[in-house]
C-alpha positions, 0 to 999 in steps of 0.5 A: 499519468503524471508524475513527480520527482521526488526531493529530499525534505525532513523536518522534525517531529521527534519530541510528537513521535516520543510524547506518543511512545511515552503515552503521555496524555494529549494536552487540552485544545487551545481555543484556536485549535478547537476553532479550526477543527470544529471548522473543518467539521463542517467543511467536511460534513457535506462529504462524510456520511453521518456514521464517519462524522459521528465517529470523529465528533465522538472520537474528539469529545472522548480524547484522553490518554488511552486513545490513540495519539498516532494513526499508521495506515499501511498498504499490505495485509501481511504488513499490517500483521506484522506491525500490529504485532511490533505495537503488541505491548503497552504503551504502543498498543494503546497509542498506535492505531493501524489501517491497512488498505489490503489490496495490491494497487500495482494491479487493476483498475483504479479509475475513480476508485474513490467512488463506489462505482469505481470500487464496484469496478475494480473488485468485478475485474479482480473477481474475474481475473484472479483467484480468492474471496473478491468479496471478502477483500472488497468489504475490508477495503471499503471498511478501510476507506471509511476507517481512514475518512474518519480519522480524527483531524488532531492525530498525526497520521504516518504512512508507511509505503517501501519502494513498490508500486502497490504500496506507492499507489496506496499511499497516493490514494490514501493521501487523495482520500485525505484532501483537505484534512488538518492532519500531520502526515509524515511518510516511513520508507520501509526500503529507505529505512532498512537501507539507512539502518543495516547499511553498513562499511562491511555490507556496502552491497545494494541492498533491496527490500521489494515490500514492507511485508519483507520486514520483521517485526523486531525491525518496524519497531527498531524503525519507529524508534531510530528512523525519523519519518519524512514530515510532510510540508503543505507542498509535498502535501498537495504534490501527492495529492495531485498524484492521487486524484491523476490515479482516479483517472487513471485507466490502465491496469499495470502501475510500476515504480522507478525513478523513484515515481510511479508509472503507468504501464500496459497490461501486457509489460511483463510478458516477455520476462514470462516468456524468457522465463518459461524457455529457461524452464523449457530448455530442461523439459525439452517438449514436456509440459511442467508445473505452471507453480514453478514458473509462476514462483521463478518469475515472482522470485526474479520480477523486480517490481510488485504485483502478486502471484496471482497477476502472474498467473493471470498473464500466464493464462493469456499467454495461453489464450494468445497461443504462446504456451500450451496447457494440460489439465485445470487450468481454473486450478493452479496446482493441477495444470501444467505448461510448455512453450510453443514452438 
């Protein structure tokens, strides 16, 4: 997959990201600024179905002071609980409308994921390999493709993503979906920011945030005011928009992150770090089978990169297909099967 370095780059938008915390109310269009909206309208009427461009035209002839002025997307469910309840008071209730994109995109297929077909297919492998309401999570993620294809060209969007693959695939095809949009995109580096606030002389020490998820709410809030996001220019712009339509083409089922880039990886990448990890376990239990929780747990706890317990369990399961563990009890039930290395 191809993939890019990434630069540093920072412009400002503070005196945009303070009108929006002291919701003041969004000034009047000027003619030009009204011209070229309502030409993007049209250059994207032909991909949006009528009830997305109804909902901007509606959401751009209702524009005051009590509708949103900034639009957060984040890629993490339980990140989005925490950031709604950092935004839970006024002002930012009112002016910071969040989008979560809930699904871990480190896993699974992604190819054409922006077609229904592709989302068909990534939610069918996912139902087959992994546990929970598949269908629930495909109905949230395809109201989260629309909810972002409809977002009114006039707000400045935020995309918030730490140092993981799952957030970082997110923000690729968050940033794929939004092609050719007027929006100001700025990025928030959840690992960047943590790193730039807590990192002091007396803690000097690396300090690793895996998710954004990690984060409390105390601290989102503490980040939106003191961070500065990254402004995107149209060269970032276009960079992550190029990465994101390589995704849709993008057959494997494993991304990872280093280097600060994004990586495609083969299905199989993690196996022996769960191999070692089970004759760790195994040289305590000479023999004996044990819980497969504790395994999946001490490899979810020590894997540095993202993909979710369930990815775990899934490689688990074809370790045992391929004969490297054996397995007593349920096995469609992970509390209720145990382990033990072969051999």
């Amino acid at each position: 997959m191809h993939t890019i370095n990434f630069w540093s780059l920072k412009t400002s938008k503070r005196s945009a990201i303070q009108m929006n915390k002291n919701h003041r109310p969004s000034k009047p269009f000027t003619p030009q600024q009204a011209k070229t909206i309502v030409d993007q309208l049209f250059i994207r009427a032909e991909r949006l179905d009528d009830e997305a461009l109804g909902k901007i035209t509606r959401s751009l002839l209702s524009a005051d002071e009590t509708c949103p002025q900034t639009v957060h997307i984040v890629f993490d469910r339980a990140f989005a609980g925490a950031l709604r309840h950092a935004f839970r008071k006024e002002p930012l209730k009112s002016t910071e409308q969040i989008i979560s994109l809930p699904d871990i995109l480190s896993i699974g297929p992604v190819e054409s994921l922006h077609t229904d077909e592709g989302i068909k297919n990534r939610f069918c492998w996912l139902q087959e390999h992994l546990r929970g309401d598949i269908q629930e999570q495909e109905s949230e993620f395809r109201s989260a493709i629309q909810n972002i294809k409809s977002i009114p060209p006039h707000l400045p969007i935020i995309l918030w993503a730490g140092n993981n693959a799952a957030e970082q695939t997110g923000l690729r095809f968050a940033t794929y979906l939004l092609s050719g949009q007027l929006n100001e995109i700025s990025e928030l580096n959840s690992t960047k920011a943590y790193e730039s606030l807590y990192r002091t002389a007396d803690h000097s020490e690396e300090i690793h945030i895996l998710r954004s998820s990690e984060l409390s709410p105390e601290q989102l809030l503490e980040f939106y005011a003191h961070y500065e996001p990254w402004n995107w220019n149209s060269v970032r712009c276009a960079a992550i928009e190029q990465e994101g339509e390589s995704l849709m083409y993008d057959e494997s089922y494993l991304r990872t992150w280093g280097y600060d880039e994004l990586w495609s990886s083969d299905e199989d990448g993690y196996d022996t770090f769960i191999m070692d990890c089970a004759r760790q376990f195994q040289s305590a239990y000479p023999g004996e089978y044990y819980n497969v929780l504790r395994l999946i747990g001490q490899v979810y706890g020590e894997l540095e990169q993202y993909t979710g317990d369930e990815w775990i369990e899934c490689r688990v399961k074809e370790l045992i297909r391929y004969g490297e563990l054996a397995s007593k009890g349920d096995i469609g039930n992970w509390r209720k099967y145990k382990i033990r290395v072969i051999g």
